[in-house]
Structure formats: C-alpha cells, structure tokens
MARZATI-429669 format. One record per residue: residue number from 1; residue in three letters; x, y negated, z of N, C-alpha, C in turn. Coordinates in Angstrom, 2 decimals. Layout:
  nr rest     n.X     n.Y     n.Z    ca.X    ca.Y    ca.Z     c.X     c.Y     c.Z
 NUM  Ala       X       Y       Z       X       Y       Z       X       Y       Z
...
end
This chain:
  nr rest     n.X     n.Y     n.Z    ca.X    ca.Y    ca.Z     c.X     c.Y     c.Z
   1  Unk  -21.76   -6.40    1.01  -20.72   -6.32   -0.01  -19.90   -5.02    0.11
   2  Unk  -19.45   -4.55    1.22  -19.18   -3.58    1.47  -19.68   -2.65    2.07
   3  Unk  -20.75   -2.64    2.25  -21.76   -1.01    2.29  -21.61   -0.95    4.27
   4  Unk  -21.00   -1.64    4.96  -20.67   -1.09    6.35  -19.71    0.32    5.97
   5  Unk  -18.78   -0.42    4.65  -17.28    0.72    5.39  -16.74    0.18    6.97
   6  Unk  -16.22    1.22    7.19  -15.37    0.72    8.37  -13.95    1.25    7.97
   7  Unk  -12.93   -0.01    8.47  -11.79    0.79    7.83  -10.80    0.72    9.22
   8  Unk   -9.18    1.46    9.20   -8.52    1.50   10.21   -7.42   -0.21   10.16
   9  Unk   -7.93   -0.57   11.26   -7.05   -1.71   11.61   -5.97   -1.75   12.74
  10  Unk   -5.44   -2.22   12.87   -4.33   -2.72   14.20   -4.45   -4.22   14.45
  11  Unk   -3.78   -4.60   15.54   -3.44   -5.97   16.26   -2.61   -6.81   15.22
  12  Unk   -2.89   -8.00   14.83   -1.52   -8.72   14.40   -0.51   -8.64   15.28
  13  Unk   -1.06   -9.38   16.54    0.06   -9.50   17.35    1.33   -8.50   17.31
  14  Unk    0.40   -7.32   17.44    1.12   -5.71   17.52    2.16   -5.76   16.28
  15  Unk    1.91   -6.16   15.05    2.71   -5.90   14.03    3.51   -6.87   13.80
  16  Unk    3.52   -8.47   14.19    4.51   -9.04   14.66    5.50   -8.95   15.75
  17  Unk    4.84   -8.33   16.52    5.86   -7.80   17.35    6.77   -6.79   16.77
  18  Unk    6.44   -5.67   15.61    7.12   -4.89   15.43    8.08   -5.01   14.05
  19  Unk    7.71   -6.38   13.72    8.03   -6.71   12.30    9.45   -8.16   13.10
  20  Unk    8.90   -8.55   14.41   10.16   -9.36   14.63   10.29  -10.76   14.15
  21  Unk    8.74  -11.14   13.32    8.99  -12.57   12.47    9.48  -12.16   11.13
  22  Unk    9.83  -11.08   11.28   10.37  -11.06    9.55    9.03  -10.79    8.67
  23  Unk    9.21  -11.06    7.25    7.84  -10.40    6.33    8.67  -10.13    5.02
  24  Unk    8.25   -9.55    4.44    8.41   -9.30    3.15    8.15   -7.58    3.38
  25  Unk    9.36   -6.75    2.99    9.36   -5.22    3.47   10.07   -5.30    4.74
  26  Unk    9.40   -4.57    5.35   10.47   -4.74    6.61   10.57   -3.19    7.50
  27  Unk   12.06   -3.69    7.61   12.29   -2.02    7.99   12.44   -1.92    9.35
  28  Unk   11.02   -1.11    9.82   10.87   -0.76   10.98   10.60    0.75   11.46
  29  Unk   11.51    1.40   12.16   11.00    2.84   12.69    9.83    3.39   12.32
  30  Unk    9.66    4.55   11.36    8.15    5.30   11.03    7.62    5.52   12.66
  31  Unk    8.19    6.03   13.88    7.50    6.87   14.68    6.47    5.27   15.75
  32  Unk    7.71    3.98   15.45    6.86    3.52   15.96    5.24    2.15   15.63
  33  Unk    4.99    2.46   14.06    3.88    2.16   13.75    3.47    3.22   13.84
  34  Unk    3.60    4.52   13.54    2.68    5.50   14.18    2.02    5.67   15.14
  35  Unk    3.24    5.23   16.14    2.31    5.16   17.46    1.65    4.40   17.53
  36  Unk    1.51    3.05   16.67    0.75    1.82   17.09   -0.18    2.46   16.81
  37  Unk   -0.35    3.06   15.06   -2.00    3.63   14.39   -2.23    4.35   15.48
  38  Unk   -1.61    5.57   16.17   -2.21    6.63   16.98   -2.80    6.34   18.57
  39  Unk   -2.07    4.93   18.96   -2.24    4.63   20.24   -3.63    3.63   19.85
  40  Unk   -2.91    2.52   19.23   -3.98    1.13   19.38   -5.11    0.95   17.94
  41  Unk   -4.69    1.90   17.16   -5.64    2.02   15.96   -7.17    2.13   16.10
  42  Unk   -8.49    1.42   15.44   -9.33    1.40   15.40   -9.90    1.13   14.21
  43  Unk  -11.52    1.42   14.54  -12.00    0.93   12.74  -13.49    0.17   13.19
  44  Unk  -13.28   -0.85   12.16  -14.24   -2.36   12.15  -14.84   -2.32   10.71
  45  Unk  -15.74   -2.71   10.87  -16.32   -3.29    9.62  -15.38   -4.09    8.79
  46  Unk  -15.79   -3.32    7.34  -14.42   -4.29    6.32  -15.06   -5.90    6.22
  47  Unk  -16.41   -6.03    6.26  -17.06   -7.49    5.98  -15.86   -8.27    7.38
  48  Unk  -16.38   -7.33    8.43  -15.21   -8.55    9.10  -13.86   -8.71    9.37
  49  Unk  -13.41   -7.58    8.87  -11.87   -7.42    8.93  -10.97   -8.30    8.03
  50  Unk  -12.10   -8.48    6.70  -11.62   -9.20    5.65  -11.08  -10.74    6.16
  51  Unk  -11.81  -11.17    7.23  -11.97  -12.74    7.16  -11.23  -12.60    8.69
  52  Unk  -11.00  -11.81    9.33  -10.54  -11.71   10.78   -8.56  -11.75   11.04
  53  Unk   -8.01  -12.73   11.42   -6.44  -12.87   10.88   -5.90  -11.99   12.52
  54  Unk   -6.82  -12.04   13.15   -6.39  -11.15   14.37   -6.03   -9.73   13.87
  55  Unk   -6.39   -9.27   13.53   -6.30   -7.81   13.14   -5.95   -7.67   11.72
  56  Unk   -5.07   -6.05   11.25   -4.53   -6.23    9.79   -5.27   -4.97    9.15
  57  Unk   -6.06   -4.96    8.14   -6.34   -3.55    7.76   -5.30   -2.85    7.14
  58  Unk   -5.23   -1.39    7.50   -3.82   -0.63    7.09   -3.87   -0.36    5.96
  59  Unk   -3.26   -0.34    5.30   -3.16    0.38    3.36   -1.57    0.94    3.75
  60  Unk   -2.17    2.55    3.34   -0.65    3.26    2.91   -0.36    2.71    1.50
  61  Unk    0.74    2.46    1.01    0.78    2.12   -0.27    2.47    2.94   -0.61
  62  Unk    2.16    3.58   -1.72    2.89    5.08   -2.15    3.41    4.21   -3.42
  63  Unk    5.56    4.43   -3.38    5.72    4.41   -4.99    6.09    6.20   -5.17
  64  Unk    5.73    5.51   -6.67    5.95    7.25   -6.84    6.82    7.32   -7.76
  65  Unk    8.00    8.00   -7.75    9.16    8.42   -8.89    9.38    9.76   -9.09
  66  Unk    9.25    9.62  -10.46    9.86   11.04  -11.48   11.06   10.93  -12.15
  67  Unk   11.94   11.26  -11.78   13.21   12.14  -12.57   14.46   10.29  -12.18
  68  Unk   13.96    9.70  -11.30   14.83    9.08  -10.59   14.46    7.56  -11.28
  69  Unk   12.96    7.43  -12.20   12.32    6.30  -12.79   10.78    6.42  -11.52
  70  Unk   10.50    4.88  -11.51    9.28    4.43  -10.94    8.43    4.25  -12.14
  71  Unk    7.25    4.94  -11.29    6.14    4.48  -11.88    5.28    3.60  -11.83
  72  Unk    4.89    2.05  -12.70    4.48    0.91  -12.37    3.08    1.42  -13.11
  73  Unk    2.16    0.24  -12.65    0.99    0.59  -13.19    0.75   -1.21  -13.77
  74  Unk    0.06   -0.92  -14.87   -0.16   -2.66  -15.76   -1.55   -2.38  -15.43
  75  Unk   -2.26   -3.35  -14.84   -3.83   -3.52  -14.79   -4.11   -3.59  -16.29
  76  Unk   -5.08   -3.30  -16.48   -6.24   -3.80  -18.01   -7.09   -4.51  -17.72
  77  Unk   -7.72   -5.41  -19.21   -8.99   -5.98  -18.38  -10.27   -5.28  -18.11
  78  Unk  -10.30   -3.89  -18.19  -11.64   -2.80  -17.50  -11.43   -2.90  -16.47
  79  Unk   -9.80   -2.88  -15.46  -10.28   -3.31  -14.09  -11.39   -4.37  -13.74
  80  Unk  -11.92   -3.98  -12.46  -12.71   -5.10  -12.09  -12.28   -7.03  -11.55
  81  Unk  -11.25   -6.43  -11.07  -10.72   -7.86  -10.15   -9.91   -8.53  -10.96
  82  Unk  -10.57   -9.52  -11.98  -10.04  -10.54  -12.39   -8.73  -11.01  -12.31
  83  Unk   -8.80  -11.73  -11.17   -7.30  -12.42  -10.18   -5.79  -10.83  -11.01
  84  Unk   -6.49   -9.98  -10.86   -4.83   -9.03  -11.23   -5.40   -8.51  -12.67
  85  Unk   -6.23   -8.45  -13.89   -5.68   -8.31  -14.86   -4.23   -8.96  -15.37
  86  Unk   -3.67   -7.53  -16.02   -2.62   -7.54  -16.63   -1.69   -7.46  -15.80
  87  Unk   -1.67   -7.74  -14.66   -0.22   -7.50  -13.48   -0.26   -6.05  -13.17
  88  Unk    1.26   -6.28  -12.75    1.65   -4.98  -12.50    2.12   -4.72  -11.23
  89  Unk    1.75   -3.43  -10.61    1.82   -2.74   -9.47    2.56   -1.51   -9.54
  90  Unk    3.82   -1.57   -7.87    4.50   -0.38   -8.22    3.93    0.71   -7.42
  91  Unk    2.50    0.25   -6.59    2.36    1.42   -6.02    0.97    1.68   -6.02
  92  Unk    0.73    2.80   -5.39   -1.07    2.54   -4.99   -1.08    2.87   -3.85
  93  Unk   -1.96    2.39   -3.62   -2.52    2.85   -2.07   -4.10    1.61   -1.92
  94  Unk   -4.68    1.91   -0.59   -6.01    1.19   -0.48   -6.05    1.61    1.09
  95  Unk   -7.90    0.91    1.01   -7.98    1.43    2.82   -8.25    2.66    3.22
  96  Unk   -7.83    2.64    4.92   -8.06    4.07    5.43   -9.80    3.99    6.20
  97  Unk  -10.66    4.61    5.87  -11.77    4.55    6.24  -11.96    5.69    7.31
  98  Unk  -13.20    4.99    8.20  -13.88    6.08    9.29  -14.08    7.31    8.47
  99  Unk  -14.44    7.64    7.00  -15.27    8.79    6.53  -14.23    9.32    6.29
 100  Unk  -12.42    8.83    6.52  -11.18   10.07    6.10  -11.25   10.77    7.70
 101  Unk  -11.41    9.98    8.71  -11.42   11.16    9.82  -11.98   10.00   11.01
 102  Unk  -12.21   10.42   12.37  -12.83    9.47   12.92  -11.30    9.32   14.17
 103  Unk  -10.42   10.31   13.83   -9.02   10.07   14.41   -8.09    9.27   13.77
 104  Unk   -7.63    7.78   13.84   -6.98    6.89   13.37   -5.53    7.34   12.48
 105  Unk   -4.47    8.39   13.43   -3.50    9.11   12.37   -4.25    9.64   11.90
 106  Unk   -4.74   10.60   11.57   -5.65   11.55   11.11   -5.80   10.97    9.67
 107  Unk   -6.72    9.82   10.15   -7.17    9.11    9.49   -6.10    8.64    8.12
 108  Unk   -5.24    7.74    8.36   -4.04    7.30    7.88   -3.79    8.32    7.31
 109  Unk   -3.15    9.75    7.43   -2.79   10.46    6.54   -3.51   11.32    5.31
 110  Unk   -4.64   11.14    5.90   -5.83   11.82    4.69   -6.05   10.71    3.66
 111  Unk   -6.47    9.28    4.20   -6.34    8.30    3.36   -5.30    7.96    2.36
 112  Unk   -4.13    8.11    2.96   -2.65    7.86    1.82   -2.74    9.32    1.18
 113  Unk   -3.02   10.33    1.48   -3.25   11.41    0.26   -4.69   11.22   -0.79
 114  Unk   -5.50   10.50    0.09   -7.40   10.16   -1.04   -6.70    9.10   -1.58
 115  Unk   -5.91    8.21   -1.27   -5.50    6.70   -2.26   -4.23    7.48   -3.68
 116  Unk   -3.79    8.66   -3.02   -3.06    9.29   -3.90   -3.82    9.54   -5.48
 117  Unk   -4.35   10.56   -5.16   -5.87   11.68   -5.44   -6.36   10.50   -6.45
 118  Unk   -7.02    9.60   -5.80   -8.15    8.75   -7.07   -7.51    7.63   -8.18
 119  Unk   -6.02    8.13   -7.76   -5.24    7.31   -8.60   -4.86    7.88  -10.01
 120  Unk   -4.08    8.87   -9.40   -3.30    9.78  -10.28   -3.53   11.34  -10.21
 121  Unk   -2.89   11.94  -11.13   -2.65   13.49  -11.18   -1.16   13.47  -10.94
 122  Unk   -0.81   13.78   -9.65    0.87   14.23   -9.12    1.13   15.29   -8.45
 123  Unk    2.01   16.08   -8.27    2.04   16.78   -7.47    3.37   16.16   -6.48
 124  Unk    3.29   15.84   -5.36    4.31   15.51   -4.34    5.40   16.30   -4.08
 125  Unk    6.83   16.03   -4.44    7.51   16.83   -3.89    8.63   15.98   -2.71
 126  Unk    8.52   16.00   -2.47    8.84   14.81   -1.36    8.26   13.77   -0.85
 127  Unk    7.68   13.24    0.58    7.60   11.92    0.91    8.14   11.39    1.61
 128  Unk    8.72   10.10    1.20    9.95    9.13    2.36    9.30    7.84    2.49
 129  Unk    9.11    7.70    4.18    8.73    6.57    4.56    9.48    5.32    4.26
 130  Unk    9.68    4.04    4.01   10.39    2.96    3.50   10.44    1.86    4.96
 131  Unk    9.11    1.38    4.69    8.72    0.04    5.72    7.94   -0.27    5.71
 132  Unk    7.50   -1.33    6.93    6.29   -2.24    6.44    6.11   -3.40    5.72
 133  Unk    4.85   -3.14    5.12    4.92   -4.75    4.06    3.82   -5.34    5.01
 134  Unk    4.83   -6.73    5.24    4.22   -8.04    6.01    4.77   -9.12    5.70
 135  Unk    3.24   -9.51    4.52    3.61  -10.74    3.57    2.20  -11.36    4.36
 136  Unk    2.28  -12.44    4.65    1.51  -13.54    4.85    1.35  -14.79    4.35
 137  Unk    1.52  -14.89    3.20    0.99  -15.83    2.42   -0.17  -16.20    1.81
 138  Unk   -0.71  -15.29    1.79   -2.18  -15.59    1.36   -3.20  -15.28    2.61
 139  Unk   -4.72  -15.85    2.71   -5.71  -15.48    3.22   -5.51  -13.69    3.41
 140  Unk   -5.62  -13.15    1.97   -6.42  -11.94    2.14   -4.93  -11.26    2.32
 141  Unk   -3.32  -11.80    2.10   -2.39  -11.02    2.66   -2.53  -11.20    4.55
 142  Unk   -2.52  -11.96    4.67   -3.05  -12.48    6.49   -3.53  -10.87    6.84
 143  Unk   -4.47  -10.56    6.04   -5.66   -9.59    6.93   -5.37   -7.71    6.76
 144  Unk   -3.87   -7.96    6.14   -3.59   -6.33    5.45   -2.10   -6.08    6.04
 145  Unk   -1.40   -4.97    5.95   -0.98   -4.38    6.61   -0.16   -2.92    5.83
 146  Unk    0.88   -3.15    5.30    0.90   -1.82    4.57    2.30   -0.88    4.74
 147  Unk    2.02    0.03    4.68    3.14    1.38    5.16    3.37    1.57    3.78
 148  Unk    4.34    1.61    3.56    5.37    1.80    2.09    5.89    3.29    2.06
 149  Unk    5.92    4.08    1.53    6.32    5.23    0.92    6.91    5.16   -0.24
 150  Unk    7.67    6.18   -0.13    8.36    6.42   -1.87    8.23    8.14   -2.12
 151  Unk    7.01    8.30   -3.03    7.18    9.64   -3.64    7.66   10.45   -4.60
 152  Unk    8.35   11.51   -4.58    8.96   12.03   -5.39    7.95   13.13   -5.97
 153  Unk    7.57   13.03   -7.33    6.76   13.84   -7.51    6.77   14.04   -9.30
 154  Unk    5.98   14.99   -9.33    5.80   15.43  -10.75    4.38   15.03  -11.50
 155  Unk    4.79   14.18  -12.37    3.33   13.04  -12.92    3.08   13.96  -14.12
 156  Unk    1.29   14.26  -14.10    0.52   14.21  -14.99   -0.44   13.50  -15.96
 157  Unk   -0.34   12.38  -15.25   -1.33   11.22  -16.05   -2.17   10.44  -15.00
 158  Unk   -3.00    9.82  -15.42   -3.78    8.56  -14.61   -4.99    8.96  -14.70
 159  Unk   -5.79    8.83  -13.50   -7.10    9.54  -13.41   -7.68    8.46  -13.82
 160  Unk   -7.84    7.05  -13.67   -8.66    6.26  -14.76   -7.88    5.15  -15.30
 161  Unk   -7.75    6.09  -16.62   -6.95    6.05  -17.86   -7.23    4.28  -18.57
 162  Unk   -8.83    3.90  -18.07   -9.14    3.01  -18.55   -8.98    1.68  -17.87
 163  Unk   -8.52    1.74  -16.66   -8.20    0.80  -16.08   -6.59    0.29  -15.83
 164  Unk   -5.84    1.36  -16.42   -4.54    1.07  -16.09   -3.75    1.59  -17.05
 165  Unk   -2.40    0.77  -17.26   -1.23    1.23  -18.36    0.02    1.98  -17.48
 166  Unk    0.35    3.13  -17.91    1.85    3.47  -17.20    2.88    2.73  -17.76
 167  Unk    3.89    2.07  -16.99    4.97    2.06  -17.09    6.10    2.83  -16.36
 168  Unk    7.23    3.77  -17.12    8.14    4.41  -16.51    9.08    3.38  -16.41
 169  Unk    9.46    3.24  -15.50   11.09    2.31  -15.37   12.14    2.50  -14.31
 170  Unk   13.62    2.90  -14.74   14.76    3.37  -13.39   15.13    0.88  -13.08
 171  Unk   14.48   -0.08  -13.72   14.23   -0.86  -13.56   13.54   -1.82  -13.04
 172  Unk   12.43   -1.82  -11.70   11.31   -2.16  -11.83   11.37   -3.69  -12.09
 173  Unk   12.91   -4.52  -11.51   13.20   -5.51  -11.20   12.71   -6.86  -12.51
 174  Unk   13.04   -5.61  -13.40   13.11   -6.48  -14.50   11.17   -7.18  -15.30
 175  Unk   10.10   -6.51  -14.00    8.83   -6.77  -13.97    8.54   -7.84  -13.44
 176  Unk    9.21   -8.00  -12.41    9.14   -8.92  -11.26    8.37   -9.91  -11.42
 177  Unk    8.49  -10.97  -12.70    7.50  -11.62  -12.99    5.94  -11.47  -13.02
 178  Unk    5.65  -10.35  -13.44    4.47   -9.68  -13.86    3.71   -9.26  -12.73
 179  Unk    4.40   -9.01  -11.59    3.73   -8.11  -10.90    3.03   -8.87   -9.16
 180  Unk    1.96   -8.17   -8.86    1.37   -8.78   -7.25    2.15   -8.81   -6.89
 181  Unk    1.56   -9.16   -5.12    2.51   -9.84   -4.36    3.03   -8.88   -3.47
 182  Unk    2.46   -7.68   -3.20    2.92   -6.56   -2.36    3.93   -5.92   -3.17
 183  Unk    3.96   -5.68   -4.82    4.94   -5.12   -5.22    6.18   -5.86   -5.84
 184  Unk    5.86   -7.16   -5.50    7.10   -8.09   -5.24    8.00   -7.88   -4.15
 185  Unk    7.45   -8.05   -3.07    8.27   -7.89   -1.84    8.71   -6.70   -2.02
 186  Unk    7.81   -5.45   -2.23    8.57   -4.21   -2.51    9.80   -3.80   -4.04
 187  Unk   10.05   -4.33   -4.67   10.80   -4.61   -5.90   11.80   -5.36   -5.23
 188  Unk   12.34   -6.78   -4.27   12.28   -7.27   -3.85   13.65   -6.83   -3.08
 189  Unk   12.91   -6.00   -1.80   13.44   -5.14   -0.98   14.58   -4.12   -1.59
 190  Unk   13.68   -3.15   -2.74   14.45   -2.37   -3.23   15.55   -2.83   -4.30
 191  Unk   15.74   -4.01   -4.84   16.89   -4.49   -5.22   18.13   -4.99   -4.44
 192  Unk   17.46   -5.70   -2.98   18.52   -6.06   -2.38   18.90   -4.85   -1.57
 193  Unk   18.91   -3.69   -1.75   19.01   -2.60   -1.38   20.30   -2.05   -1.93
 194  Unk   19.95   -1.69   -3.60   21.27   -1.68   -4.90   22.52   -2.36   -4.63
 195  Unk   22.16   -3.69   -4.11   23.42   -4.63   -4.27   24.24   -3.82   -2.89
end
C-alpha cells in the first residue's frame, strides 16, 4: 500500500513525556522535540507505523498567513480520501521520509519545506514554531505526531488547484465546525490564545 516508504518516527512514550498528559496543541520548547527528532528519531516502514501506537509518525504541519489572514484549505471531492471531502484544513504538512535525507533533523526540515512545495506557491517570510499537536482520539491520531508552525508568507496560488478551495480568513474560528481534527485543536489553541 505504501510502496516500503519509510517515514521519521519517535517514541510515544518520548512525546508523552514531553507533552505532560496534555493533548490538543501543546506548548512545548522547539529545542526540545528537536532533540528528541535529532537524538531518538528513526525511520520504519509506513505499513507499520500506521498500525504501531508505540511510536508517532512526525508531520510538520505549517499555517500559513498573509497580511495578518490564515489560509484554510476546503477539500473537494477530486481529493482522494473520502472521510475529509469538503473539510477544512488550516495547515499542510505530511510525512518526513528516508528519501528527504537519511539524517532524521535533516530530514524533518527538508520534509516541512517538500510538504510546503507540493502544496502551494509561497514564498516564506518568516517561520514561527507554535507546538505540538497531540490529539489521541482516533486510531490513526494514536500513530501521528505533529510540529505546528505558523508561516508568514506571500501566497501565489495552490499547486493542485483541483483538489482544494482557498479560504482567506483573520477568523479561522468561525470554521471550526467544518474542519479535521488537527486543525481543530489548532483553531482551538489559537483562540484560547486571543482571549
């Protein structure tokens, strides 16, 4: 099903430990999930990473804002994955694979710039680390793991135009209904933030 990608994982244990029991976004020191990716980071087969609750596969997942509005993305039904037509996502990001580098940071940072890249046309002018998202409610949230960013950048459009709708909004809150479960917690976070 997945070709023998291999993607970059960490310990649960490791990220409960660094998450404290908390989940949703959670704000923990950039330098020290770094060190986790740079110290204890490895890469497994996605067939078994998927189904494996020991270990979390990493997804950088990037919001990106122009002129002080987020950019949400509305699935279409040309996406493939069923389960999220029509919901909306405030960020992108995906996995970090052996073929971004066979060095785990390395890795991680070429990946959150390729999850950038096959998304959109942006140019970055700023990146600010946020937190980690550690939602465990589902099976396939169990097995993921994601580093939150917020980019400041200058948007050109959507590299596949056919799978996704832009939404600009200095609102995202007001989606909330609409949207997965990673950019819930992150919507979530960043409202009880405002207050």
């Amino acid at each position: 099903m997945y070709e023998k990608e291999k993607v970059l994982v960490v310990s649960t244990d490791e990220i409960n430990r660094l998450c404290k029991g908390r989940t949703g976004l959670v704000e923990v020191p950039e330098c020290d999930i770094i060190n986790l990716i740079k110290e204890k980071g490895f890469f497994l087969d996605r067939e078994k990473a998927e189904f494996d609750e020991s270990i979390r596969q990493v997804i950088p997942y990037i919001l990106l804002k122009e002129d002080g509005k987020f950019l949400l993305f509305k699935r279409t039904t040309a996406q493939g994955e069923k389960r999220l037509h029509n919901k909306i996502a405030i960020g992108v990001g995906g996995h970090v694979n052996l073929d971004d580098s066979s060095d785990p940071l390395e890795a991680f940072y070429k990946g959150l710039r390729r999850e950038i890249d096959e998304e959109v046309d942006v140019e970055i002018k700023k990146l600010e680390y946020v937190g980690i998202i550690n939602v465990v409610d589902t099976p396939v949230s169990r097995v993921h793991v994601g580093l939150c960013y917020i980019a400041e950048v200058k948007y050109n459009g959507l590299v596949e135009k056919e799978k996704f709708e832009e939404i600009f909004s200095n609102s995202p809150f007001d989606y909330l209904e609409e949207m997965e479960g990673w950019s819930r917690a992150v919507v979530e976070y960043l409202e009880h933030m405002q207050k």
